[in-house]
VOGU-3710 file (C-alpha; in Angstrom, 3 decimals, decimal comma):
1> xxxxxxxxxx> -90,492/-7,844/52,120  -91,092/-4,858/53,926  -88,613/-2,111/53,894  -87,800/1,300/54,831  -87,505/4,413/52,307  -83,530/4,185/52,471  -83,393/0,517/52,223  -85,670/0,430/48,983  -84,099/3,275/47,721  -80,996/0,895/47,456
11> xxxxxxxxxx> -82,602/-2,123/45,521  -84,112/0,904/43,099  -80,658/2,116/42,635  -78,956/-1,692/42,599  -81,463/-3,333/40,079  -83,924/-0,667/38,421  -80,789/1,982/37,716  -83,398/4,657/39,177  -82,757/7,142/42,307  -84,107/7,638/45,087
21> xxxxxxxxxx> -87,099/5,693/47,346  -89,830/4,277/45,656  -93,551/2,670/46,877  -92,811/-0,690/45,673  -90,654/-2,946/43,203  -91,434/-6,675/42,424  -88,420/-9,321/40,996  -90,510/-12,096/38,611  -88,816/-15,343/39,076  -90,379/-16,068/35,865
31> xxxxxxxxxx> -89,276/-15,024/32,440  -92,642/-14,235/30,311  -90,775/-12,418/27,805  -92,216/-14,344/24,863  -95,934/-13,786/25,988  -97,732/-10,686/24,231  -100,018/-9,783/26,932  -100,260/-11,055/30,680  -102,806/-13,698/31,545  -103,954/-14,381/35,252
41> xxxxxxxxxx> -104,448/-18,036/35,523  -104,670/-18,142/39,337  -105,512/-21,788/39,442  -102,204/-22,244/37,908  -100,323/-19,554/38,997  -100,832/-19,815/42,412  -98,887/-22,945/41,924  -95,803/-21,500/41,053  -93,203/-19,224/43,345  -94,318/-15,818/41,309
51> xxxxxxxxxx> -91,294/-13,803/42,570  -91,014/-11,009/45,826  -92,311/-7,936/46,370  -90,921/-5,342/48,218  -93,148/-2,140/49,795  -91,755/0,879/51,498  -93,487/1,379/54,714  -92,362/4,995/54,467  -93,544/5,433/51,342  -97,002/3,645/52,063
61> xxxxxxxxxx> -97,635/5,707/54,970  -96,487/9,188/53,099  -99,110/8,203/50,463  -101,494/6,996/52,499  -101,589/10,475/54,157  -101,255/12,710/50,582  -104,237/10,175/49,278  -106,120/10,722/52,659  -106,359/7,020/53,198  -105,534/4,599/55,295
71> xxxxxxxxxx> -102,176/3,055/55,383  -103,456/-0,508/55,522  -105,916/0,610/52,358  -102,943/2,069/50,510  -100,492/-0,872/51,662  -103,169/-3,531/49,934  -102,895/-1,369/46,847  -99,585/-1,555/46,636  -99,097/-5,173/47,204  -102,075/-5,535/44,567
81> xxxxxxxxxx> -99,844/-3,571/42,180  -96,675/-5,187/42,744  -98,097/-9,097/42,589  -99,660/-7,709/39,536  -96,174/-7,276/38,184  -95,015/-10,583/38,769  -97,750/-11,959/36,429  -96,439/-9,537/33,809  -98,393/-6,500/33,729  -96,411/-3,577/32,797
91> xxxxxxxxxx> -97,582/-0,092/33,234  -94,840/1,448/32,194  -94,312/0,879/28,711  -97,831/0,146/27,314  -100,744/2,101/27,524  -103,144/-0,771/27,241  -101,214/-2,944/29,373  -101,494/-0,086/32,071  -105,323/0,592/31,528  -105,808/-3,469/32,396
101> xxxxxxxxxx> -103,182/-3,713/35,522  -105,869/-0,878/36,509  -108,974/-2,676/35,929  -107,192/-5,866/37,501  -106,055/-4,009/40,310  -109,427/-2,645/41,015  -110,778/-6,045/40,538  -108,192/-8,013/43,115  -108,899/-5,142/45,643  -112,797/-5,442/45,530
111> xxxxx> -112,725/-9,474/45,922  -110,427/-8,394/48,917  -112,294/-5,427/50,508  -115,411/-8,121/50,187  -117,203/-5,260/47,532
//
């Protein structure tokens, strides 16, 4: 879903107890709470209704400008990071869960960018 900076600002308040705007939040429809480390199986992942993802296009386009990219460049890493989420990589609370959503996220947007 795509969004505005007052709208996701909202669902960060409603469901992540944070304030203000944010880039993007994801909601897993999954529960992978007994798993010890994400694994991407896309062949059978890509089976399965993974959960949303929401981006601020305010926020994408802020970033885009402080990063000096484009917004479309900086709107693919964001939807990158956020699908990550949904298959359970969590940057926030493990260091070595954050260093591989990186190196996955840098993967993904290679095979995308065609590099």
């Amino acid at each position: 879903m795509l969004v505005d900076d007052a709208e996701i600002a909202v669902l960060n308040k409603d469901y992540l107890n944070r304030e203000g705007p944010t880039n993007v939040i994801s909601f897993p429809m999954r529960d992978d709470s007994d798993s010890q480390a994400p694994v991407w199986k896309p062949a059978e992942d890509m089976q399965k209704l993974l959960g949303d993802v929401v981006i601020s296009l305010d926020t994408t386009q802020r970033e885009a400008g402080e990063m000096g990219i484009s917004t479309q460049e900086r709107f693919m890493e964001l939807l990158v990071h956020g699908i990550l989420h949904l298959f359970g990589y969590d940057h926030e609370n493990d260091d070595e869960q954050a260093a591989q959503m990186e190196a996955r996220s840098r993967e993904v947007l290679g095979m995308i960018s065609g590099g």
